[in-house]
Each structure stands twice: as structure tokens, then as C-alpha cells.
C-alpha positions as CSV (number, residue, x, y, z in Angstrom):
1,X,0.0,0.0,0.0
2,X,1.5,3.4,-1.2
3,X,2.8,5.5,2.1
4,X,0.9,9.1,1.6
5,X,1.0,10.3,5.1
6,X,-0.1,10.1,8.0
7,X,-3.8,9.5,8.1
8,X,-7.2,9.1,6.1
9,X,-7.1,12.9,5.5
10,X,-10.1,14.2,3.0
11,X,-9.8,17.1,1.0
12,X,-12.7,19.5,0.3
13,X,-16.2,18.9,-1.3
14,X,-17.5,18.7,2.2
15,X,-15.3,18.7,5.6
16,X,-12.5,16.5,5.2
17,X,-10.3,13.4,5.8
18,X,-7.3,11.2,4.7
19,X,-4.6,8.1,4.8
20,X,-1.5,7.7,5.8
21,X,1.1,4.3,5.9
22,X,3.9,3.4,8.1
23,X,6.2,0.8,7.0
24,X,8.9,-1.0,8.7
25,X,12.1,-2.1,6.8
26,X,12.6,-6.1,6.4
27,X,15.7,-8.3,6.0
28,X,16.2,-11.7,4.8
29,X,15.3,-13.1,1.8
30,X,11.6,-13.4,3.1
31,X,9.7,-10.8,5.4
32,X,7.0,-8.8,5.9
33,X,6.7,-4.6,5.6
34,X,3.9,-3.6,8.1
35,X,2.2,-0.5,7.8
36,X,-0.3,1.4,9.8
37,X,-3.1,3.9,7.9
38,X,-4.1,6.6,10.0
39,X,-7.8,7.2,9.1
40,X,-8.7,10.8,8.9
41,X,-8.8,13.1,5.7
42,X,-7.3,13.7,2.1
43,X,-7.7,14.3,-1.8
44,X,-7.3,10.5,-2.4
45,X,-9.7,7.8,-1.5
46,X,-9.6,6.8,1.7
47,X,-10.0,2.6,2.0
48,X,-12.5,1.3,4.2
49,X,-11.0,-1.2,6.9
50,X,-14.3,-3.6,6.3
51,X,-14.0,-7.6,8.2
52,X,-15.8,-9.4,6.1
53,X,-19.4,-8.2,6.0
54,X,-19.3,-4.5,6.6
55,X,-21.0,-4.4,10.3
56,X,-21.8,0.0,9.8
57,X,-25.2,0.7,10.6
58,X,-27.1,3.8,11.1
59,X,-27.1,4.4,15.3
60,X,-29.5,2.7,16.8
61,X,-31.9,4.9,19.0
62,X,-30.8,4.0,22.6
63,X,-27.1,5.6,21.6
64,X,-28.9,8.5,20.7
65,X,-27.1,10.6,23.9
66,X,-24.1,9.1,23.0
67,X,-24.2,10.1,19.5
68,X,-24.9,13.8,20.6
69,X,-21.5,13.8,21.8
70,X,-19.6,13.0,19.3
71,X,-19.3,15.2,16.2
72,X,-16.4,16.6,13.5
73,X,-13.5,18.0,14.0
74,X,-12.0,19.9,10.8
75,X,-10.4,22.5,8.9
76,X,-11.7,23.7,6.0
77,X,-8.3,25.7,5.1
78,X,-5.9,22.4,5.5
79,X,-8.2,20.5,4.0
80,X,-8.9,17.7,7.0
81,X,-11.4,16.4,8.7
82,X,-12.0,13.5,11.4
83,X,-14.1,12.6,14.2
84,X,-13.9,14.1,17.9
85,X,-16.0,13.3,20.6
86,X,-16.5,15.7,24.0
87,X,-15.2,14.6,27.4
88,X,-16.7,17.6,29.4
89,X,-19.1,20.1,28.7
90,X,-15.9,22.3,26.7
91,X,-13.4,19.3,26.3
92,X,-13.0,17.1,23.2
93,X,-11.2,14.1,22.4
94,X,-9.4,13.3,18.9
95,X,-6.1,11.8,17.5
96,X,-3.3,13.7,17.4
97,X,-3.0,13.5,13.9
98,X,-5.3,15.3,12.8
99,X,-4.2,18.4,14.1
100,X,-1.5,18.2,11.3
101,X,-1.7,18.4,7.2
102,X,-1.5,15.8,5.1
103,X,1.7,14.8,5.0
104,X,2.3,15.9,8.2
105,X,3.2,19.7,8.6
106,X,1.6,21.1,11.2
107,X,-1.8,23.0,10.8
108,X,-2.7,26.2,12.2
109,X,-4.7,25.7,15.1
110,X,-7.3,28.7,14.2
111,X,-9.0,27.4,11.8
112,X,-10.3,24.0,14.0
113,X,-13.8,24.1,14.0
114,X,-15.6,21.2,15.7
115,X,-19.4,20.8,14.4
116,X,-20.9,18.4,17.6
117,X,-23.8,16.1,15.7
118,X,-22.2,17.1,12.2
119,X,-25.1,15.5,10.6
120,X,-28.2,16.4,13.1
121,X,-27.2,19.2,14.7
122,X,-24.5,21.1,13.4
123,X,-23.5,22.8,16.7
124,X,-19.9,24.6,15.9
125,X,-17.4,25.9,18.2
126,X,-13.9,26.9,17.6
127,X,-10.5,26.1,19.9
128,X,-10.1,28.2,22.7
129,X,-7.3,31.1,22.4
130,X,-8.6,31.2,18.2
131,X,-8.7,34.8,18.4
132,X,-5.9,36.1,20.1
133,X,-3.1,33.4,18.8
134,X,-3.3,31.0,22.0
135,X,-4.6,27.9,20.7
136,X,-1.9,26.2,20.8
137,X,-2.2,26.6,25.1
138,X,-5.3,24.9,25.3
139,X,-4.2,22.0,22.8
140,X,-2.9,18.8,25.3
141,X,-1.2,15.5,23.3
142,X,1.0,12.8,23.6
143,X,4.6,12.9,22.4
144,X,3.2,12.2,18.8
145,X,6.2,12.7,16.4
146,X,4.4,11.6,12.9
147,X,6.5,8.7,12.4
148,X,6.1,6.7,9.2
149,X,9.0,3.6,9.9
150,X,8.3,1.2,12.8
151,X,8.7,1.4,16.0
152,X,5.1,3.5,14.7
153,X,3.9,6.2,17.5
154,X,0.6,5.6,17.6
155,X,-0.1,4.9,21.2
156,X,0.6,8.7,21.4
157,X,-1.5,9.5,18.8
158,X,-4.2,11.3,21.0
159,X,-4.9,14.5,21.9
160,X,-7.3,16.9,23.9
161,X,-8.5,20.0,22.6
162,X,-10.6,22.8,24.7
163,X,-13.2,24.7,23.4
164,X,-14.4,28.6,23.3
165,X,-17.5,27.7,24.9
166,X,-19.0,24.6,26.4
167,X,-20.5,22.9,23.3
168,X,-21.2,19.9,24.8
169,X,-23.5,18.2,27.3
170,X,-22.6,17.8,30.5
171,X,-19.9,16.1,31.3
172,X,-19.2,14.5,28.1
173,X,-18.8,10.6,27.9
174,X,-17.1,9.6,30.5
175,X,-13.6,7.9,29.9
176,X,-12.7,4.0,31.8
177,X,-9.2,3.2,31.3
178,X,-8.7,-0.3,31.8
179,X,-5.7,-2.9,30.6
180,X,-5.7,-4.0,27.1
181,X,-6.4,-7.9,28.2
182,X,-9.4,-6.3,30.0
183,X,-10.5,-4.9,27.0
184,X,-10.2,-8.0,24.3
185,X,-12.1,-10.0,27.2
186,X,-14.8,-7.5,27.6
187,X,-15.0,-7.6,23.3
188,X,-15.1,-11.5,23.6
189,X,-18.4,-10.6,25.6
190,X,-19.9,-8.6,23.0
191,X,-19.5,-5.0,24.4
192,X,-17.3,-3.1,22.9
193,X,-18.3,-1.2,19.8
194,X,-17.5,1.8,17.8
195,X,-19.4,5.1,17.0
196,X,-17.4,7.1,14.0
197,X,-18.4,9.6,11.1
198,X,-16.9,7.6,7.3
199,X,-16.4,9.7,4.5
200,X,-17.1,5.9,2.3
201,X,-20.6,5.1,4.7
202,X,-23.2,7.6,4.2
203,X,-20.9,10.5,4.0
204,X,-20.5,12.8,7.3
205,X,-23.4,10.6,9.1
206,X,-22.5,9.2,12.0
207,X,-22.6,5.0,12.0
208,X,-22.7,2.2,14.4
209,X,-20.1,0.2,14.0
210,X,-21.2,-3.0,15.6
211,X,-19.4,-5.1,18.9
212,X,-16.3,-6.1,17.0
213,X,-13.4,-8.6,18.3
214,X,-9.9,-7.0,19.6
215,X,-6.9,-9.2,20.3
216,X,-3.4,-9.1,20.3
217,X,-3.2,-12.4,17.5
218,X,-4.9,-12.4,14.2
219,X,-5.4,-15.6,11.5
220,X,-2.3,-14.3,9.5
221,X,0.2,-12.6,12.2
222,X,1.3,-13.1,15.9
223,X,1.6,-10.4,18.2
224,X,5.2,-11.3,18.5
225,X,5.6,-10.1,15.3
226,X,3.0,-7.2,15.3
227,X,4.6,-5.6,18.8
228,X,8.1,-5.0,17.1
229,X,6.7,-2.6,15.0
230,X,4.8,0.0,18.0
231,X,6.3,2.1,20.5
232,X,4.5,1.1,23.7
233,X,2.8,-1.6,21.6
234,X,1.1,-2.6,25.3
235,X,-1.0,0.5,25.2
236,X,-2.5,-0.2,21.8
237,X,-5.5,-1.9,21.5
238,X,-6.1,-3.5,18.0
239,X,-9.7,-4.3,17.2
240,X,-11.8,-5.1,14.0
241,X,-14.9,-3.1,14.1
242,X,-15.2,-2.0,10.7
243,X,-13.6,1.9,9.8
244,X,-13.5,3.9,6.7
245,X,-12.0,7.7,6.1
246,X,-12.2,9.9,8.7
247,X,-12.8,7.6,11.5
248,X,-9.6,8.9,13.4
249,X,-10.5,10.3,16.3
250,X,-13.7,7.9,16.9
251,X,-14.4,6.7,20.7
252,X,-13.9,3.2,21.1
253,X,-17.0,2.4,23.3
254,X,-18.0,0.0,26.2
255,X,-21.4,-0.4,26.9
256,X,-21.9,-2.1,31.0
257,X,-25.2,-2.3,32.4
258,X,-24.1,0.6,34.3
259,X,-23.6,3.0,31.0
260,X,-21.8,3.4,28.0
261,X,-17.8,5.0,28.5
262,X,-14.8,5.4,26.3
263,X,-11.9,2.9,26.3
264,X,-9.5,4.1,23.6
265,X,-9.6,6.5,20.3
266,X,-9.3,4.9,16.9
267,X,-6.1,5.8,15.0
268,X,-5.6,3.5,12.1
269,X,-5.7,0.3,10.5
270,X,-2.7,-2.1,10.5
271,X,-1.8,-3.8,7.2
272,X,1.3,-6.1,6.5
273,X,2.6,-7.8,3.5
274,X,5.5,-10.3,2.3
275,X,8.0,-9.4,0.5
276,X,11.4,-10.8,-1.3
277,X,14.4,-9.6,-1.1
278,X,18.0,-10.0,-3.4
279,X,21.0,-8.5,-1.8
280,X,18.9,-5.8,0.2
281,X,16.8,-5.3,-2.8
282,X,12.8,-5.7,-3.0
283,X,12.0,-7.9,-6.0
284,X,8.8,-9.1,-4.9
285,X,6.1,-7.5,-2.5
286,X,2.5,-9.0,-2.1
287,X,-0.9,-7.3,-1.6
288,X,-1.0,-5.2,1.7
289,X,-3.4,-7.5,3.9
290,X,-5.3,-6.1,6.4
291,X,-4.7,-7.0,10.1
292,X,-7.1,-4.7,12.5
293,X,-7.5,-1.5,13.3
294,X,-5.4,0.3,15.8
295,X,-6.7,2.2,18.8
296,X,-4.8,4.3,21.8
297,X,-5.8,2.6,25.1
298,X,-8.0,5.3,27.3
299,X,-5.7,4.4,30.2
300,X,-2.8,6.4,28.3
301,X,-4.9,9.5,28.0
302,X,-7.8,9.5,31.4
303,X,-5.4,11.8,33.8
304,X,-5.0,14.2,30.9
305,X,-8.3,14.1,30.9
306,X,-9.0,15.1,34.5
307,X,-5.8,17.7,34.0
308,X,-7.5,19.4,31.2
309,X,-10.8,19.7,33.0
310,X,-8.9,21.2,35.9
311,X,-6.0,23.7,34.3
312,X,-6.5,26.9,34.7
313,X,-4.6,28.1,31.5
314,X,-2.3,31.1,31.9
315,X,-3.1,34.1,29.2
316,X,-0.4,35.1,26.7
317,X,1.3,38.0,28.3
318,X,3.2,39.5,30.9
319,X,2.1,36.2,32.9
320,X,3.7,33.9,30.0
321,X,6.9,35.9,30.2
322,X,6.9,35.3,34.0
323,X,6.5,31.5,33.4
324,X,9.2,31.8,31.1
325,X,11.7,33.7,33.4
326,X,10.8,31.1,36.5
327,X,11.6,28.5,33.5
328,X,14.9,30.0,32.6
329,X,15.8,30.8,36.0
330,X,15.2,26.6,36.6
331,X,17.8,26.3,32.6
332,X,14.9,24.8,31.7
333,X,13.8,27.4,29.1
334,X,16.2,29.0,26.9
335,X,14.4,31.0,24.4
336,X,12.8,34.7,24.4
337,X,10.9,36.1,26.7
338,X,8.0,37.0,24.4
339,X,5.1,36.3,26.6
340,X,4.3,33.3,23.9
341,X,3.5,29.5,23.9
342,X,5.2,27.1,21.9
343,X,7.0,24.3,21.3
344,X,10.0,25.4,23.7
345,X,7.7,26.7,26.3
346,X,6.1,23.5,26.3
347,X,9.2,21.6,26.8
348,X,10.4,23.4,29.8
349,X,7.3,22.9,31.2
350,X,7.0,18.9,30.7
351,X,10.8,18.9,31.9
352,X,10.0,20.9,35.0
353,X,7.1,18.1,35.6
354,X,9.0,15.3,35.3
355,X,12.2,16.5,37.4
356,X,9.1,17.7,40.1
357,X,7.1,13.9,39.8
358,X,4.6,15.7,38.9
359,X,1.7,14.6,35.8
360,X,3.4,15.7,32.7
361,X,1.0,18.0,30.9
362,X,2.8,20.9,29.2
363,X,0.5,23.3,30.2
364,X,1.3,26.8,31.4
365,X,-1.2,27.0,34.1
366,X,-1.7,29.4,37.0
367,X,-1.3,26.6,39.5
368,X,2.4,26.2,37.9
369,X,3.3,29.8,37.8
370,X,2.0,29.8,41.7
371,X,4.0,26.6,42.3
372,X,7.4,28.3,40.5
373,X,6.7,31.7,42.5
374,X,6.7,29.7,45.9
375,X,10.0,27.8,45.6
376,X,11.3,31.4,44.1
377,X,10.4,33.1,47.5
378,X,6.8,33.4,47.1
379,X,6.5,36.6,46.8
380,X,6.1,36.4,43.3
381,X,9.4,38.1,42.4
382,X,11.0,36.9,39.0
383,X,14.7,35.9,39.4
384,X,17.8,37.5,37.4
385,X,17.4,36.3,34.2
386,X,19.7,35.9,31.1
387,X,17.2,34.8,28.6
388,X,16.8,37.6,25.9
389,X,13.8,40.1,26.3
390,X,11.5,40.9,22.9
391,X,9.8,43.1,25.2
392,X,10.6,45.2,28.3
393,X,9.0,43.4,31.4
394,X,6.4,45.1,33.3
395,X,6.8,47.6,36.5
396,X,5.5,46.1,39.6
């Protein structure tokens, strides 16, 4: 299958979505090359993941307050579009992907809308700081780093995005993280399903995708030779409920007597093939087959979740500049003093976390500033610093 990025991104005509393939490199005269296609948006046809009979269904009634939660998350300007659901009343949950182009490059936050019951209700909102340049501060994700060669990233191929205004019922659906041999036995019961917008199913309805099977081996491969090719292949969970383009970003659901929660977010699908080899050289490659579908196990992402709900995000300003000096003043932050948030700023602040044992979130919140102002004196007062000034600090 061709590698074309990262996802099942569509282009226009409608919101978006796409595909994307990873591959891992094989040796010997025999092997396989594994890929993973990330389904959210693009210009090309997206492939359905479909086992056997294609389970999608329109949603049954008695998901109907499920459903309500769940909507699309796209922009119309880079062209991409996937599925989001909300995890509080101003809180959504996607993959991590789609917050990027095709191909990769990152996208410009701004221009996120997220349409809650895309096909019902159309209720929009927009990221939080979309006005003023701070998106990016109220944008929380795993160390996702686009890979496209095993070990594949896709366990932190989530993210959690908050919105300008509480677009969502209450509370969202809530989020049960569990182990990934709790999961395939709760499947093997019949209770885990999936609820996703396709753009190849009814385009930009939402569809039940029956109680599907997860597992860690499949007819064709082992999961000793499907784990090589993740990073933190434990907190994976691969399933076969049935996917098509823009999928990513879809709740994978468990349905208990006591109520319906979220166990991980679908990524991908997971495809390998055989392949021949002459002194390092392919001369033969079979038909990608199909394996499963890949999802990010909900216990990787539920703190984040209850961080999120709880941060009290600084404003971009003279208060970022003084969580940049207490930064610098720490050499965790070596950058300008602009009063900004980005990629740097975010770094010092996940370093300062994990050298404090404290929940690596990479948000510039109040409670951190108040934490960095205490072991400064707590008095508030910013230390000597060397790190270069765009602007003049405040008096006082």
C-alpha cells in the first residue's frame, strides 16, 4: 500500500479526511513490511477497513445521547477532517494527527472548528485562544512525532483539545481506562463497539459500527511479530470493528449495564505484507493485507483528561513571560521572553514536571506559575534572568 502520510485525511467537497502508511524495513530473503493507515482526511480515496461483512449501521436509538456527543472536527483551510467526541461540557477528544496536514506539517490551530452532531445538529465551536493566537495553550497530546517507519507512535496518537465555549453536554462521555487484556475480554463478551463519522458510509453521518473482536493475534500474524513494530505496543489496542475515512479520532466504546464509556480513540488500520528480497533489494512485494485496526488505550490519555478539566490556562502576556523567566531561572527554558506559547515553552514545562514527579501536561497554568513563585520566595518576584527580552517586562 502506497505510504501518503499520515492518516485518512479528505480534501474538500464537504469537511475533510485522509490516509496515511507506516512501514517497517525487512531483511532476509523473506519478510513482511507492516504499515499502519491513520484514518482521517485527504484528496485520495480513503480505503475502508471492512471484516468481512461490513457491520456500519445507522445508530440505533438508545445511543442516541451518545451520538450527541460526538461530532467533526475539521479544517476547511488544511483541508482535513476527522471525528472528535467531547469529554466535558468544553473538552473534546481526537487523535493527534489530525491536528496536522496531510503529509504531516503542522496545521494552524485557528482554523479548528468542531461541528458536535455534524449531521443532526450542526452545533460549531472553535479552539479556545482562536482569536488572540493561544490555541496552541489549550491543545494537550502525547509525544506524537508523525513517524512513518516502525517502532510507529501511535499509542501517542491522542490528543485533547478545549473549546471557546461549552459545546457539549454535560460532562461528556465519561472515559474508563482499563488494561488491554481487560479490553479483548470485555470484546469477547460482546460489548465493545464503535461510533465514527466515514467519509465511504453515508458521508458525514454518523454510523454504528457494531461489537467487534480485539486481540493481540490475528489468523495471519502473531503479536510477537505485530509488537516489534509500535512504540509502547502494550498501550495499543487493535480491534476489527469496521472503519472507513475519517474515522480517526472515533471513541472506542463500552457499553456495562451501568452505562456506556470510552476505552480508547481509533487511530488507524494495521496492514502487512510479504515481500522478497535479493542482496537488500525488493524484488517481490504481495498485496498489503489487512490486520485490524489500531486504537490508543484510554488508560494512556484519562489523567490528561481530568488535568485538562482542571487547568487553569495562563493568558499570553506578561504572565507567560513570567513562566518563562521562572523557566529559565530553573535552565529549563532557553528561548525569548515574548510572553508566547510554543514548542519550547512546552518543553520546559513537561521537563519541569518530570524533574518535580509531577503529571506531565505541558500546560502553562496558574497553579504552575503559583507553584514556580513559591520555591522562588513566594512573593512572586521573577529571578535575574539571562534569557533575551523581545519586550521590556512590566513595573511592579
Amino acid at each position: 500500500m502506497m505510504l501518503v502520510g499520515i492518516g485518512r485525511k479528505s480534501r474538500q467537497g464537504g469537511p475533510s479526511h485522509g490516509g496515511g502508511r507506516h512501514r517497517s524495513r525487512a531483511t532476509g530473503i523473506v519478510g513482511r513490511i507492516a504499515a499502519v493507515a491513520i484514518a482521517a482526511a485527504s484528496s485520495m480515496p480513503a480505503d475502508a477497513a471492512v471484516f468481512g461483512t461490513d457491520d456500519r449501521v445507522t445508530v440505533p436509538p438508545r445511543y442516541a445521547a451518545t451520538s450527541d456527543k460526538i461530532g467533526l472536527f475539521f479544517s476547511n483551510q488544511s483541508r482535513t477532517v476527522c471525528t472528535a467526541f467531547c469529554v466535558s461540557d468544553n473538552i473534546i477528544a481526537t487523535a493527534a494527527h489530525c491536528l496536522t496536514q496531510v503529509g504531516g506539517k503542522p496545521a494552524r490551530l485557528a482554523d479548528f472548528m468542531f461541528a458536535r452532531g455534524y449531521d443532526r445538529l450542526r452545533e460549531f465551536a472553535r479552539i479556545e485562544g482562536h482569536a488572540t493566537g493561544s490555541a496552541a495553550q489549550h491543545v494537550m497530546n502525547g509525544d506524537f512525532r508523525h513517524r512513518v517507519r516502525p517502532p510507529i507512535d501511535a499509542a501517542n496518537d491522542w490528543a485533547l483539545v478545549r473549546l471557546n465555549r461549552a459545546a457539549c453536554p454535560a460532562k461528556g462521555i465519561p472515559v474508563t481506562p482499563m488494561s488491554t487484556g481487560e479490553i479483548i475480554t470485555e470484546a469477547k463478551a460482546g460489548r465493545v463497539f464503535q461510533l465514527s463519522y466515514h467519509r465511504d458510509w453515508t458521508q458525514w453521518k454518523l454510523a454504528y459500527s457494531k461489537p467487534c473482536p480485539a486481540a493481540r493475534d490475528f489468523k495471519t500474524v502473531g503479536w510477537m511479530s505485530i509488537a516489534p513494530d509500535f512504540l509502547n505496543a502494550d498501550q495499543m489496542v487493535l480491534h476489527q470493528c469496521d472503519t472507513g475515512g475519517a474515522s480517526s479520532g472515533s471513541p472506542m466504546l463500552l457499553e456495562r449495564p451501568s452505562g456506556i464509556s470510552v476505552i480508547g480513540i481509533n487511530v488507524g488500520t494495521y496492514v502487512q505484507s510479504k515481500i522478497m528480497t535479493d542482496k537488500g533489494q525488493v524484488t517481490l512485494r504481495e498485496k498489503a493485507e489487512t490486520v485490524a485496526n489500531t486504537a490508543v488505550n484510554a488508560s494512556v490519555f484519562a489523567a490528561a483528561v481530568e488535568a485538562m478539566k482542571s487547568a487553569s490556562i495562563l493568558p499570553t502576556g506578561q504572565p507567560l513571560r513570567d513562566l518563562q523567566e521562572r523557566l529559565t531561572a530553573h535552565n529549563l527554558y532557553q528561548s525569548r521572553v515574548d510572553g508566547t506559547y510554543g514548542p519550547l515553552l512546552k518543553a520546559a514545562i513537561e521537563d519541569y514536571e518530570r524533574q518535580s514527579r509531577l503529571p506531565v501536561t505541558g500546560l502553562a497554568t496558574a497553579e504552575l506559575l503559583k507553584r514556580l513563585n513559591q520555591q522562588a520566595g513566594g512573593l512572586g518576584q521573577v529571578s535575574p534572568s539571562s534569557a533575551p527580552q523581545t519586550e521590556a517586562p512590566a513595573k511592579r
